[in-house]
Every structure is written in structure tokens, then in C-alpha cells.
SEDRENKE-263343 format. One line per field, with one value per residue (C-alpha): residue number from 1; residue in three letters; x, y, z. Coordinates in steps of 0.05 Angstrom, whole numbers, plus 5000, padded with zeros to 4 digits. Example, Ala and Ser with C-alpha at 12.3 -4.5 7.8 and 13.67 -1.06 7.14 Angstrom:
residues 2
pos <- [1 2] .
code <- [Ala Ser] .
c1 <- [5246 5273] .
c2 <- [4910 4979] .
c3 <- [5156 5143] .
This chain:
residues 261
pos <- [1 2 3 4 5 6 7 8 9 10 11 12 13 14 15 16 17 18 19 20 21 22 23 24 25 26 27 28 29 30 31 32 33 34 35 36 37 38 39 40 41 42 43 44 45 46 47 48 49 50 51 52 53 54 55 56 57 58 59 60 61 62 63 64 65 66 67 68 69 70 71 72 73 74 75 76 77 78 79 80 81 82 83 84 85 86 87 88 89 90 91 92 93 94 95 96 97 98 99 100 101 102 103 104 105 106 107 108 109 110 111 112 113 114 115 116 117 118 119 120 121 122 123 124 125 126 127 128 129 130 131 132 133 134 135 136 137 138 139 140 141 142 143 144 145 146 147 148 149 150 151 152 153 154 155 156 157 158 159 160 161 162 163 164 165 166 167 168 169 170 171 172 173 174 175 176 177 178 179 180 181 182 183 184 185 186 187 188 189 190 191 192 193 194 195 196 197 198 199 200 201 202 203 204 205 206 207 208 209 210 211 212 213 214 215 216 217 218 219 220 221 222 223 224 225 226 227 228 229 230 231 232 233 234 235 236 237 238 239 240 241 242 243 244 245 246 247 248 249 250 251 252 253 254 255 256 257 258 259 260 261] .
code <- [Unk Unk Unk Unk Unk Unk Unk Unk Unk Unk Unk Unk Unk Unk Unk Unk Unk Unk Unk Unk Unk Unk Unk Unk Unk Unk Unk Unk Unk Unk Unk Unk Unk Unk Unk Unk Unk Unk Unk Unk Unk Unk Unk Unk Unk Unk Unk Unk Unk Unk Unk Unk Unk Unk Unk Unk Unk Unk Unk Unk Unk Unk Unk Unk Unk Unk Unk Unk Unk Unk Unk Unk Unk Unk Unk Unk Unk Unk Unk Unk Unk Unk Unk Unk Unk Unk Unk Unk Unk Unk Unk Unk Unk Unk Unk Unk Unk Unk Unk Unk Unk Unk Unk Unk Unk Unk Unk Unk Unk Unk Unk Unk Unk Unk Unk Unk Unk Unk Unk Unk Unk Unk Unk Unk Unk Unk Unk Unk Unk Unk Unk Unk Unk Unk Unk Unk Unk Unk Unk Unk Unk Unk Unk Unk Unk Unk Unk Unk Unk Unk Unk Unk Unk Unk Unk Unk Unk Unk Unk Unk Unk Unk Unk Unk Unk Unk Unk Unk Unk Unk Unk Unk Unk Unk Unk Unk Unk Unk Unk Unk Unk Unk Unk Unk Unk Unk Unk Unk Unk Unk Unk Unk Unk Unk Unk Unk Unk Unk Unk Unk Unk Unk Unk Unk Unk Unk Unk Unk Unk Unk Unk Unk Unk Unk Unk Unk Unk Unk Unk Unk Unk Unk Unk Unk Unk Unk Unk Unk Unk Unk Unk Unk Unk Unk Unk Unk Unk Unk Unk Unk Unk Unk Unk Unk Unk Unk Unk Unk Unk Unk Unk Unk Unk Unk Unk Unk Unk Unk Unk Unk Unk] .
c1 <- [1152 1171 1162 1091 1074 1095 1052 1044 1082 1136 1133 1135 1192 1222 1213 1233 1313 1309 1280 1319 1309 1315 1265 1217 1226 1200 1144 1112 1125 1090 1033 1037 1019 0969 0923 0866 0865 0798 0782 0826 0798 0829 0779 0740 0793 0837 0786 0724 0746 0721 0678 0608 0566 0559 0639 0641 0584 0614 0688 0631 0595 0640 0686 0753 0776 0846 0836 0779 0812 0813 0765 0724 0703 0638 0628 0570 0494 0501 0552 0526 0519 0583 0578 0528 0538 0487 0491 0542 0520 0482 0456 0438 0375 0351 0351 0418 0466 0478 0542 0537 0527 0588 0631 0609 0628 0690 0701 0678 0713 0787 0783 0841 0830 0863 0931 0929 0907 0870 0811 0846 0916 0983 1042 1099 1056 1065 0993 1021 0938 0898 0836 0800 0733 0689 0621 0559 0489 0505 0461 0477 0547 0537 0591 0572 0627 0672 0745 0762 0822 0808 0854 0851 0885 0851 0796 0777 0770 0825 0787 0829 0821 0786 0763 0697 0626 0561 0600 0659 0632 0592 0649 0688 0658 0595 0548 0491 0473 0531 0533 0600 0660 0720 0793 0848 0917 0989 1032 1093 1147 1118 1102 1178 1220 1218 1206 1228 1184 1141 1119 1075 1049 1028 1003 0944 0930 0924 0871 0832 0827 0800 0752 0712 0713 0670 0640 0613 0600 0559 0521 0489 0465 0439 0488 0517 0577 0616 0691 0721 0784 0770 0773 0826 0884 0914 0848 0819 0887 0889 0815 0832 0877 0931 1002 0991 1068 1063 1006 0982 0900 0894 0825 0758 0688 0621 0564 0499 0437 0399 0361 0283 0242] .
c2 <- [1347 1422 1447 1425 1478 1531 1581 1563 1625 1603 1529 1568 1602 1535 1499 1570 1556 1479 1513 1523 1588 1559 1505 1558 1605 1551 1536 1602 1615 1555 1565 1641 1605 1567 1620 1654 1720 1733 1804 1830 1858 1803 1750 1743 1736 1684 1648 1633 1567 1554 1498 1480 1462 1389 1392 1402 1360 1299 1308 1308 1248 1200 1151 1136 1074 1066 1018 0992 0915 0899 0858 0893 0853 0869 0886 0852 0876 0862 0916 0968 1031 1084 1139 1185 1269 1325 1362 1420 1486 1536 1588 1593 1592 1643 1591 1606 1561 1560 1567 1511 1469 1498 1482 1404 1401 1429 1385 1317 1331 1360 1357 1319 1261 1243 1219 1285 1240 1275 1241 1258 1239 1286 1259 1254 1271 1351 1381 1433 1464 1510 1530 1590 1597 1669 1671 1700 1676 1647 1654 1635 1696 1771 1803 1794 1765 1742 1705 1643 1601 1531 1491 1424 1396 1450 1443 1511 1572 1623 1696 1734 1814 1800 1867 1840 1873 1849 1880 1841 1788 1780 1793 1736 1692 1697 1646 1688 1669 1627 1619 1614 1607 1554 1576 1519 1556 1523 1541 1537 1534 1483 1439 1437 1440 1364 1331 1401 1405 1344 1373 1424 1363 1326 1394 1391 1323 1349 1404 1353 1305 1361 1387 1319 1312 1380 1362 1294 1319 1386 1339 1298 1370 1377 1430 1433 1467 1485 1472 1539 1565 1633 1680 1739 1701 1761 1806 1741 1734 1806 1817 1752 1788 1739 1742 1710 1708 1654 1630 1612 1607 1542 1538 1554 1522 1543 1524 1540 1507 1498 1549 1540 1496] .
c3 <- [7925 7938 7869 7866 7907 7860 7825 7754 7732 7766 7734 7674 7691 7710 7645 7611 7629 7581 7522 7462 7436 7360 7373 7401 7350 7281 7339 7344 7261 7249 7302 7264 7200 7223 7253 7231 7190 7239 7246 7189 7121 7092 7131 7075 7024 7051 7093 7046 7018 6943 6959 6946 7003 6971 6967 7042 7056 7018 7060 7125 7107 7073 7094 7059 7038 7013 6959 6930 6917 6987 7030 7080 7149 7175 7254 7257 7281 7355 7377 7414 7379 7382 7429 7399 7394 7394 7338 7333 7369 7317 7359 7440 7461 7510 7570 7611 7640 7716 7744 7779 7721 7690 7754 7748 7681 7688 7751 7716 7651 7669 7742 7776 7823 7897 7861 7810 7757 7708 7659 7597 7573 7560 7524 7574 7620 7621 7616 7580 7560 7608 7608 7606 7609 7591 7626 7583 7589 7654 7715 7797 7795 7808 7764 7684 7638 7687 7665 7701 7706 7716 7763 7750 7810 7866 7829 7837 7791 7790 7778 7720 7700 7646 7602 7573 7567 7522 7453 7466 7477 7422 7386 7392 7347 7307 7345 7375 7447 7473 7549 7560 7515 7541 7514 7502 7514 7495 7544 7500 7548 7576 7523 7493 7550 7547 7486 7438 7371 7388 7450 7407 7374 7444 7460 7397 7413 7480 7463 7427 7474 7528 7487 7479 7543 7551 7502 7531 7599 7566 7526 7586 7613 7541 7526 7454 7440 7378 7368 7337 7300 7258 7320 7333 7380 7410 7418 7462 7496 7517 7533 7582 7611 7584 7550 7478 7474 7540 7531 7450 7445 7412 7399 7423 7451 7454 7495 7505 7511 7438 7407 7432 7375] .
């Protein structure tokens, strides 16, 4: 079909004339509510939740049961054991990650296959997330903190003008030593063209569902990574050389290899 040719600006522009401007509007309110006061003096105010660390530890570690008067039915000893998970990401260690590794990765964990089938489900089908990845501690690429667009479908990397040295970096979030950083952007016009307000919805399940999937492809390469939400939307956005009014950061990822024992 002719229009999946098209640049993805222009599929923007596309789903940009079935938008309702009211629906759009409450969107980027609520997304407005529901970000992050990173970077502000009031960070510490509004952010620090009054919890102990056995409060937080007990919401961690606990299951919840809804009632305490009904039966339970045991799984039995001879299942295999769930998927397991490194622990979260901490700090880096000083080993870096090579490019290369990133690019297989990205490849095994987003990349389309020969019928544009991609290894993670959208609602409706409209793979409405992109992703973004900022290079760090990365070795196997001349130019130091590159910005890459990932295209699924190509599978390729799209180079962006992004405005990041060793400061800004290190900036973005407070995790010292992360290789690389992997962005999960909304695009918004996408995302509600079809389905209106749910498509934001389909959009977060989205985001989720991509990020475990870098998640368990990092982890064979013994890569942690850390799922992250307190960070400065439109700074990121703008040092990517992105429009935050297009294209809403969602969340972020680190990886890097673990700190050295």
C-alpha cells in the first residue's frame, strides 16, 4: 500500500486530520498531571513520598489477597519456575556496552519481522510508541552521545540532532554510569485518531509491554536496566532534538552493565 511508504511525519500529519481537538486537549491535561515535578525546586516537596522504607518494602514484597474467607488452590511443586529478572539497575559499572550489542537488542526486542509483525502487541494495532535511544558509555561509534531513532520495520537507526555532552547527560537522571538511556515517546496523534481517549490507554500498555521486552533481551547480555519516571519531559524532548508537543516522553530506561563487585 502507497501510504506505507510515507515518512512518519507525514503519517502523523495523516492521523492529525481524525483527531478531535477536545479529546486531545483532557489527553495532554491529564498526561500534564501525571508528570514529574523533576528539575524544579519543588522536586523535593511534592515528590518525596512520606513513607518508611518498610512501608515501601511491604507494597514490594507482598501479595494481595482480596478476602481472607476464600480458598486458595495451590500450583503445585512441579511447574517450572517464572521467568526470573536481574535485579533493578543501581549504578553502571565502568565496563561499556558495544554498539553492536545495543543494535541486537534493539533488533530482537522491537524489531519487525518479514510480514511487519512486531514481538510486542498494540491495541488496534497502531504502534503509536517510538523509541529513542541516547548513547553514553557505549563503545564500537566515533561521535560521543549520539541520538538514535529506532525503526522498527527498516530495522535501522534514524540519526537525530541531538544536543547532548557528558553534563547533560548525567543529568538526566541520577543513576551514575548508565550506558545508554532508551526513551518511550507517545505519539499522540497517533494514538487517538482511532480509538479517541482509549487510545492513550493502549498507548501505556504499549510502553510497558516494550520495555520488558528490553528488558529481557538486556538481561541475557547481562545488562540491567532501570525503568524511570522523575526526569524533566521537555528538557529530554528538546535535548533529543524532539517536539514534546508531538511527541510526549512516556518513560525512561536505563542500561548498563552492573557496577564491578
Amino acid at each position: 500500500m502507497r501510504h506505507a511508504k510515507i515518512s512518519s511525519v507525514n503519517q502523523i500529519a495523516h492521523a492529525s486530520q481524525f483527531v478531535d481537538p477536545e479529546v486531545e486537549s483532557e489527553i495532554r491535561t491529564f498526561h500534564q498531571h501525571c508528570i514529574s515535578v523533576a528539575g524544579s525546586p519543588l522536586e523535593s516537596a511534592l515528590s518525596q513520598p512520606y513513607l518508611s522504607v518498610e512501608d515501601l518494602k511491604r507494597a514490594e514484597a507482598f501479595e494481595t489477597r482480596f478476602s481472607h474467607i476464600t480458598r486458595t488452590i495451590s500450583l503445585g511443586k512441579n511447574i517450572p519456575e517464572s521467568i526470573w529478572r536481574l535485579p533493578s539497575l543501581e549504578k553502571g559499572g565502568t565496563r561499556s556496552v558495544d554498539f553492536q550489542t545495543i543494535c541486537q537488542i534493539f533488533s530482537q526486542a522491537l524489531g519487525a519481522d518479514q510480514a511487519r509483525r512486531r514481538p510486542y502487541p498494540s491495541g488496534g494495532a497502531l504502534y503509536s510508541v517510538e523509541t529513542v535511544v541516547i548513547l553514553g558509555n557505549v563503545s564500537g561509534r566515533d561521535a560521543d552521545f549520539d541520538v538514535l531513532h529506532y525503526l522498527p520495520v527498516s530495522n535501522a537507526f534514524e540519526v537525530l540532532q541531538g544536543e547532548y555532552d557528558s553534563a547533560s547527560y548525567n543529568d538526566i537522571y541520577k543513576i551514575d554510569r548508565a550506558a545508554f538511556y532508551v526513551v518511550y515517546l507517545i505519539s499522540l496523534k497517533k494514538a487517538i485518531f482511532k480509538y479517541r481517549s482509549r487510545g492513550y490507554r493502549l498507548a501505556l500498555m504499549e510502553v510497558g509491554s516494550m520495555y520488558q521486552q528490553m528488558l529481557q533481551i538486556a538481561q541475557q547480555q547481562e545488562i540491567r536496566s532501570r525503568v524511570l519516571s522523575g526526569f524533566s519531559e521537555y528538557a529530554l524532548a528538546k535535548r533529543c532534538g524532539l517536539d514534546s508537543r508531538i511527541l510526549l516522553p512516556g518513560i525512561i530506561q536505563a542500561f548498563a552493565y552492573p557496577e564491578d563487585d
